[in-house]
C-alpha positions in Angstrom: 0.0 0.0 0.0 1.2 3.2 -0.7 2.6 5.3 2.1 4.2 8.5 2.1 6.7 10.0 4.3 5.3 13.1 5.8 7.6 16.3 6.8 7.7 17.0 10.1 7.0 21.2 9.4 4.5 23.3 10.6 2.6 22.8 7.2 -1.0 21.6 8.4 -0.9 17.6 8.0 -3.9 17.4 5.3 -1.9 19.6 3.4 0.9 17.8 3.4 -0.2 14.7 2.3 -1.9 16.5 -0.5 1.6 17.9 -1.9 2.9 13.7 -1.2 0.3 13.1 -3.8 1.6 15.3 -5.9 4.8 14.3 -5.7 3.9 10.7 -6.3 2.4 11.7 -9.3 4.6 13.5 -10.6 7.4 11.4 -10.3 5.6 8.4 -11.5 5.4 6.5 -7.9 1.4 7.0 -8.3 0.7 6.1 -11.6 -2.4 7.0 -14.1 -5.6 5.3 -12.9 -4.1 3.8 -9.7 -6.1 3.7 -6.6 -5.0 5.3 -3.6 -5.4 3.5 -0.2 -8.8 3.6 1.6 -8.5 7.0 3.7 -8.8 5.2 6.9 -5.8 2.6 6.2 -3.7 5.9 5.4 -4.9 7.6 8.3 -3.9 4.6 11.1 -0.4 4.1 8.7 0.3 8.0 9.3 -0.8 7.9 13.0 -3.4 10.8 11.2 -6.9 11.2 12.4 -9.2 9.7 9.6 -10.7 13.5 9.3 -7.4 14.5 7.8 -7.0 11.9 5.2 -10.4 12.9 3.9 -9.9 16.6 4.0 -6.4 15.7 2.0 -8.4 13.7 -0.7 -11.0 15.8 -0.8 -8.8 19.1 -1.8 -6.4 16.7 -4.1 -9.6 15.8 -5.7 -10.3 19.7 -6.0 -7.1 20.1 -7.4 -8.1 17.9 -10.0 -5.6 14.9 -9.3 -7.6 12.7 -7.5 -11.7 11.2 -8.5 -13.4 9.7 -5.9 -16.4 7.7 -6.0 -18.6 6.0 -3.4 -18.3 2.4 -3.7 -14.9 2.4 -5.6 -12.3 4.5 -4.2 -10.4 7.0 -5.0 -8.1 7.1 -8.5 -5.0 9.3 -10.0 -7.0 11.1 -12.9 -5.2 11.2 -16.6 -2.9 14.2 -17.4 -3.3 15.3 -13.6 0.1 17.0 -14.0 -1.2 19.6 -15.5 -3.8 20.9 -12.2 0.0 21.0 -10.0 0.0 24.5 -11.6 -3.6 25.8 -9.6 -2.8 24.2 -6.4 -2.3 27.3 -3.6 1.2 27.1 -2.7 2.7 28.2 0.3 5.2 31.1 -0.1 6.9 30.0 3.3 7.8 26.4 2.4 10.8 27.3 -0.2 11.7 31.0 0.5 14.5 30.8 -1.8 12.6 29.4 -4.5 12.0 31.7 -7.7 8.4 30.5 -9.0 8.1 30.8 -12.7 5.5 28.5 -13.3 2.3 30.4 -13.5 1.5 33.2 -16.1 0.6 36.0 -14.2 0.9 39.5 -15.1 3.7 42.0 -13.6 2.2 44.1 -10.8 2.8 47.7 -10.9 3.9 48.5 -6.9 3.7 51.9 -7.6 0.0 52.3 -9.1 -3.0 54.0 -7.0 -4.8 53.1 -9.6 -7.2 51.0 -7.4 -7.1 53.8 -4.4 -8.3 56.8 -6.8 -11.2 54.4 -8.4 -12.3 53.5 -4.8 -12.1 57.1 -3.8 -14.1 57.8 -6.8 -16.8 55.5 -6.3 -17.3 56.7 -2.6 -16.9 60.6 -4.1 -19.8 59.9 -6.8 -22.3 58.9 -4.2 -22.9 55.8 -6.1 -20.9 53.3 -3.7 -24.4 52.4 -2.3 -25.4 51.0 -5.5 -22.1 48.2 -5.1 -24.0 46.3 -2.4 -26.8 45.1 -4.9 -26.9 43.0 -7.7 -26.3 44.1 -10.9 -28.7 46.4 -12.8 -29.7 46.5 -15.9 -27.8 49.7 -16.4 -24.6 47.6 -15.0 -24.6 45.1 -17.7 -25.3 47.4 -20.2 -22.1 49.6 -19.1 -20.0 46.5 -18.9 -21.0 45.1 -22.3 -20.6 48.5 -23.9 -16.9 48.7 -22.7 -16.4 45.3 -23.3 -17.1 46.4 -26.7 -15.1 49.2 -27.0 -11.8 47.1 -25.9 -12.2 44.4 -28.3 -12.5 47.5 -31.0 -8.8 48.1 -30.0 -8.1 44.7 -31.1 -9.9 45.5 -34.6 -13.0 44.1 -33.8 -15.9 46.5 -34.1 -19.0 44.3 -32.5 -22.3 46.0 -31.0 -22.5 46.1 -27.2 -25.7 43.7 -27.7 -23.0 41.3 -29.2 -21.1 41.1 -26.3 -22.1 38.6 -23.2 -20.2 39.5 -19.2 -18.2 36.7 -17.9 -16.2 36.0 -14.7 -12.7 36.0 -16.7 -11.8 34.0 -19.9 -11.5 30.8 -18.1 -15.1 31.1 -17.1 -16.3 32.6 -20.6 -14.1 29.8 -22.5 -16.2 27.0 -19.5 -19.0 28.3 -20.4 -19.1 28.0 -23.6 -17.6 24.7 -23.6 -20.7 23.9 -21.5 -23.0 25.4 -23.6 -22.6 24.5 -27.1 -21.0 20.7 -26.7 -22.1 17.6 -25.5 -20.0 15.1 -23.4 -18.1 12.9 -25.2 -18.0 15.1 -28.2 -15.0 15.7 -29.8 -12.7 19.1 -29.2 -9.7 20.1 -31.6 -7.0 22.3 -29.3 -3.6 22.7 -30.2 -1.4 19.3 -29.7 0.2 21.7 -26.7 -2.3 23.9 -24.9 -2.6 25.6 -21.5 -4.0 24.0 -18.0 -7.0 25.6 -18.1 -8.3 24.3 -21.2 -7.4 20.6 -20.6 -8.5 20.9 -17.0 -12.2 22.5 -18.8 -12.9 19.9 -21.6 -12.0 17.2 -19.1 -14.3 17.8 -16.4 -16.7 18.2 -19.0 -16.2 14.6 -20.5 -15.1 16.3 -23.9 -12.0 14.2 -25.1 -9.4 16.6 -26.4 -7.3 15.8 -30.2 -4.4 17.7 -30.6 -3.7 20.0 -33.9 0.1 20.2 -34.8 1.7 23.4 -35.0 4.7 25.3 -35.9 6.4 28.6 -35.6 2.9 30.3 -37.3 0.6 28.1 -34.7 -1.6 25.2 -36.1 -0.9 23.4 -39.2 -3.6 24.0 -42.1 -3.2 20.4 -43.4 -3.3 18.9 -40.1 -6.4 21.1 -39.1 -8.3 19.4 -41.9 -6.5 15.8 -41.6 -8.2 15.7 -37.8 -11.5 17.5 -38.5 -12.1 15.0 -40.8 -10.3 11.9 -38.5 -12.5 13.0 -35.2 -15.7 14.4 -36.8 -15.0 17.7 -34.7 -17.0 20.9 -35.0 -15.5 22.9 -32.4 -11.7 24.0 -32.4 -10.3 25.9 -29.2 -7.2 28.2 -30.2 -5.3 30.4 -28.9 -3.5 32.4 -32.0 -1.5 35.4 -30.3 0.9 34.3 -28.5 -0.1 31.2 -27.8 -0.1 29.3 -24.6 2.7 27.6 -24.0 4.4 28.2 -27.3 4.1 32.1 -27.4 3.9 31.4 -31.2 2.1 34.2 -33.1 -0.6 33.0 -36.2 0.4 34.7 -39.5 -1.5 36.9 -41.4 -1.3 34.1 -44.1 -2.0 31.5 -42.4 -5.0 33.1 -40.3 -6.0 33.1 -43.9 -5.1 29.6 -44.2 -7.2 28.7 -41.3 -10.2 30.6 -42.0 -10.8 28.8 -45.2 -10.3 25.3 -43.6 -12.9 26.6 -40.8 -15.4 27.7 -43.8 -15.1 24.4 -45.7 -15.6 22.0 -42.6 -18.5 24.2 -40.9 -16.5 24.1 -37.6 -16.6 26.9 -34.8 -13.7 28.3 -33.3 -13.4 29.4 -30.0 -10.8 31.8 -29.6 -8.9 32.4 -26.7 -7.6 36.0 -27.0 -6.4 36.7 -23.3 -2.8 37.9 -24.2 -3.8 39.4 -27.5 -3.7 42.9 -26.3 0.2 42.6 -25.8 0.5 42.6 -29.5 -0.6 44.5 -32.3 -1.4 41.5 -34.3 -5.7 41.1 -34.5 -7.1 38.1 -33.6 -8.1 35.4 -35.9 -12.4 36.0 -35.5 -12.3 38.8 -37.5 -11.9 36.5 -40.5 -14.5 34.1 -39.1 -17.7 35.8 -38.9 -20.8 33.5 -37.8 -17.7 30.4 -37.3 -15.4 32.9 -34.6 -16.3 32.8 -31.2 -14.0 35.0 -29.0 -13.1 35.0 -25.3 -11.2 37.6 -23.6 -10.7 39.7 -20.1 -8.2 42.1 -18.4 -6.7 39.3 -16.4 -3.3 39.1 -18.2 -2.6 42.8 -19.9 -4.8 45.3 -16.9 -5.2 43.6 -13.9 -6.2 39.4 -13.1 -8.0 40.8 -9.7 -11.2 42.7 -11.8 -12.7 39.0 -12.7 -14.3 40.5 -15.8 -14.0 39.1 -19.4 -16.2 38.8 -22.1 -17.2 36.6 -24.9 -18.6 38.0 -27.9 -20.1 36.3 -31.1 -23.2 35.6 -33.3 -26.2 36.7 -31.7 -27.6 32.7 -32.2 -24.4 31.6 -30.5 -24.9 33.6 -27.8 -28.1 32.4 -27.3 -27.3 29.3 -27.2 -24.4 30.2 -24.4 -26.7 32.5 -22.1 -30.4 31.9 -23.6 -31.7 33.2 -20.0 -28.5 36.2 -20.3 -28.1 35.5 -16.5 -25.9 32.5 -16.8 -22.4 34.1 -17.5 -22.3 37.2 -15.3 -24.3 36.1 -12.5 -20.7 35.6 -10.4 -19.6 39.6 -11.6 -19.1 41.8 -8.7 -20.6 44.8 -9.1 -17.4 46.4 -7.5 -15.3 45.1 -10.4 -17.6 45.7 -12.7 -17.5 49.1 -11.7 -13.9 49.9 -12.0 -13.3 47.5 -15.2 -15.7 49.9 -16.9 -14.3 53.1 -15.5 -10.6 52.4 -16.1 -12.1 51.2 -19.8 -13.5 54.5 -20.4 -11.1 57.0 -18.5 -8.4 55.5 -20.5 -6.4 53.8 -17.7 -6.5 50.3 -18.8 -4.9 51.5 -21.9 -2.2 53.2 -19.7 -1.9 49.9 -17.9 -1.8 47.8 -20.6 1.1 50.0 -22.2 2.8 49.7 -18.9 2.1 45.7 -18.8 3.6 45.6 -22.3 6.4 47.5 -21.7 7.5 45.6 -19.1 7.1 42.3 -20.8 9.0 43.4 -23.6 11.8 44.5 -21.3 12.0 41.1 -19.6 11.5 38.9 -22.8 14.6 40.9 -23.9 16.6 39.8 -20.7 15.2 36.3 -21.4 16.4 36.4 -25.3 19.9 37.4 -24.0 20.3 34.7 -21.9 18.5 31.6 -23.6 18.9 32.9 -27.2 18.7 30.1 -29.6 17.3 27.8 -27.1 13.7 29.9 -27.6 11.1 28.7 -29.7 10.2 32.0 -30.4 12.0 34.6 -30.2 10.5 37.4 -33.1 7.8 38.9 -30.6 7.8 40.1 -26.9 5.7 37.5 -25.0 5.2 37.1 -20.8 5.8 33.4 -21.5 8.7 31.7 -23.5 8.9 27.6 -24.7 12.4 27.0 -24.0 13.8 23.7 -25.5 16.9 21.9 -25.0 18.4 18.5 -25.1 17.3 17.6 -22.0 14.2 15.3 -21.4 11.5 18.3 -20.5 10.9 16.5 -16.9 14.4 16.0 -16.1 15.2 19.8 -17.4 12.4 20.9 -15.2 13.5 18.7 -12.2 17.2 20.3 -12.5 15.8 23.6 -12.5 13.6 23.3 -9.7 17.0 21.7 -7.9 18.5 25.4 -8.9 15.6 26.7 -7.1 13.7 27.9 -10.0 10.3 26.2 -10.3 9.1 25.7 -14.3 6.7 24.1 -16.1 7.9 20.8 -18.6 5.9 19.9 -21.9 3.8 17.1 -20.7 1.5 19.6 -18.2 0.6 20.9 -21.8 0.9 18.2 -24.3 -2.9 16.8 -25.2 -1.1 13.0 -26.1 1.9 11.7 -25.1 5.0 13.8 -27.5 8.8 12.9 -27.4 9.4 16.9 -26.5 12.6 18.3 -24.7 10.7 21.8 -23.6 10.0 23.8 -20.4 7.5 26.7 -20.2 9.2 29.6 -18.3 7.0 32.3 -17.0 8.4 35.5 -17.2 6.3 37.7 -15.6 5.9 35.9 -12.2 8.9 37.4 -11.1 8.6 39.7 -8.5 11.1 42.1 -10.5 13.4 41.7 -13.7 16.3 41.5 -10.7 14.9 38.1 -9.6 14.0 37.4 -13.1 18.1 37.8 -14.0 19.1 35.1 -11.2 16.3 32.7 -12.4 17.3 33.0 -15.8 21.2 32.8 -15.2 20.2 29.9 -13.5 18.1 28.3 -16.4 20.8 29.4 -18.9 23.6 27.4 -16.9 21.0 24.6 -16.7 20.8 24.3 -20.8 24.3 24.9 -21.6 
């Protein structure tokens, strides 16, 4: 039976078996469909009271590693690896350790951005109005500024096309939810980020990975696996795409679009880091076959919680045919400010500020990893770094050098023979730390 060996730290015990079970996964000791042992054998093997165990399985199954069902036990979930990257860590446990594993966007210590809007709201008289739900006037408000920041990426779409969502992770769920069934077939990128994976499987929607290259998916192999899985809906990710950073081509958004039109399929576009760039996004060329998703979490600020997913009106329908479902979590707070800064002009200033910033540390990270960069044309808060190294074993040796990364498997849709880390560039706490972690990395590779 397995048994763990649990640090004797101040970490709370539940907790700690929850990060042996991560580490047995990870490392192969807990294997793919394995079942763990009853909670109450664990417990009396661990001298642990049998409350513990359960709370431990019950947030590894929260975390997505773990399935338990009455009757049969509990199991190690397929491609688990990839929920590692969600699980709360505790800052205390390493204090040395430099974590580059999870894209988040540079915080600005020196904004009172937050402190004038609050100030603001209090000033107007309307701070009464934040303890409600939201209005009719609210939603209107957000989905008119939603509107007017998608037209900075080129896409000029009526407020009433535009539906309020809880973040892109929530808008790309929900539509996920909304317009597949389970067990129906998804086309994604053969490498594609957590949240996706972690989305389709919990809805039963088995994933089939599209090849790509330095210009993103593969035209030929877009229609090769359409017509191999009988797919009608495609989840992308075509500016600087997640994990790859690749950018989609003008010619070969073409490309796409006219592979799209002749198999009648739907594309869900994931345009979260789009605004970094000045390249449009690939709906534009879509019209009634382009669905896109997008929010301030990665360029303005990842605390608002507001995205938004706009489309045909008889999509949208079909995603929200009460228009409740997808903003009923908004807080009227956030909504508030997302809007404001929208139409004052500060989340343009912010998102400037966000892109400077990444530009300036994907240039430190292009001076030390160079050729060992997948792509290295474009300034991106993420880089694929390869090497000759087996991706686990490169990440392993990082993570000895006390920087924490991300290998190819947490992203890969099927098992791939790929030597590739993700390393997150923005998670540093400033381009100082990012330098050491990178020297580090660099070392690593060479």
């Amino acid at each position: 039976m397995w048994t763990p060996t649990l640090p004797d730290t101040d970490q709370p015990k539940y907790l700690a078996l929850v990060d042996a079970i991560t580490r047995a996964i990870e490392s192969g000791e807990l294997k793919v469909g394995e079942r763990l042992p009853p909670q109450r054998r664990l417990a009396w093997n661990l001298g642990l009271n049998p409350s513990t165990t359960m709370q431990a399985y019950r947030e590894a199954a929260r975390r997505h590693l773990v399935s338990g069902e009455v009757g049969r036990g509990t199991y190690v979930l397929a491609g688990s690896k990839e929920a590692t990257l969600f699980r709360l860590k505790l800052p205390a446990a390493q204090p040395a350790l430099i974590d580059l594993s999870t894209n988040v966007p540079v915080t600005d210590e020196h904004s009172q951005d937050e402190v004038h809007s609050l100030g603001s709201l209090i000033d107007s008289g309307h701070a009464q109005r934040l303890q409600s739900y939201l209005g009719a006037d609210d939603l209107a408000f957000g989905r008119a500024q939603g509107a007017a920041w998608m037209a900075r990426r080129g896409l000029n779409v009526a407020a009433e096309s535009v539906l309020l969502c809880g973040g892109a992770q929530h808008g790309l769920f929900m539509a996920l939810l909304s317009l597949c069934q389970p067990g129906e077939p998804v086309l994604v990128e053969a490498f594609t980020a957590p949240g996706i994976k972690a989305a389709c499987r919990q809805l039963r929607l088995p994933l089939h990975g599209v090849a790509l290259d330095h210009h993103g998916i593969l035209p030929d192999e877009l229609e090769r696996m359409a017509r191999a899985t009988g797919a009608k809906v495609v989840v992308l990710t075509p500016v600087l795409q997640n994990p790859t950073s690749t950018i989609m081509s003008p010619q070969r958004q073409l490309e796409i679009a006219e592979v799209v039109k002749q198999h009648d399929l739907l594309v869900i576009e994931d345009d979260v880091y789009g605004a970094l760039t000045s390249t449009p996004p690939l709906t534009r060329l879509l019209g009634e076959r382009g669905l896109l998703v997008t929010s301030l979490s990665k360029t303005v600020a990842p605390g608002l919680r507001v995205g938004w997913i706009t489309g045909e009106p008889a999509v949208l329908e079909q995603i929200d045919p009460h228009a409740q479902a997808t903003h009923w979590g908004i807080s009227p707070l956030c909504l508030a400010i997302a809007g404001q800064w929208i139409k004052d002009g500060t989340a343009q200033r912010r998102l400037a500020w966000q892109t400077e910033e990444t530009t300036q540390r994907w240039r430190l990270a292009k001076k030390f990893l160079g050729s060992a960069l997948y792509q290295s044309e474009s300034p991106s808060p993420h880089i694929w770094v390869t090497s000759s190294m087996p991706s686990t074993q490169l990440a392993q040796a990082c993570r000895a050098a006390q920087v924490d990364v991300v290998p190819a498997e947490v992203f890969a849709v099927k098992e791939l023979d790929t030597h590739a880390i993700r390393i997150s560039l923005c998670a540093a706490s400033n381009r100082a730390q990012l330098k050491v972690a990178l020297e580090r990395v660099a070392d690593i590779i060479k």
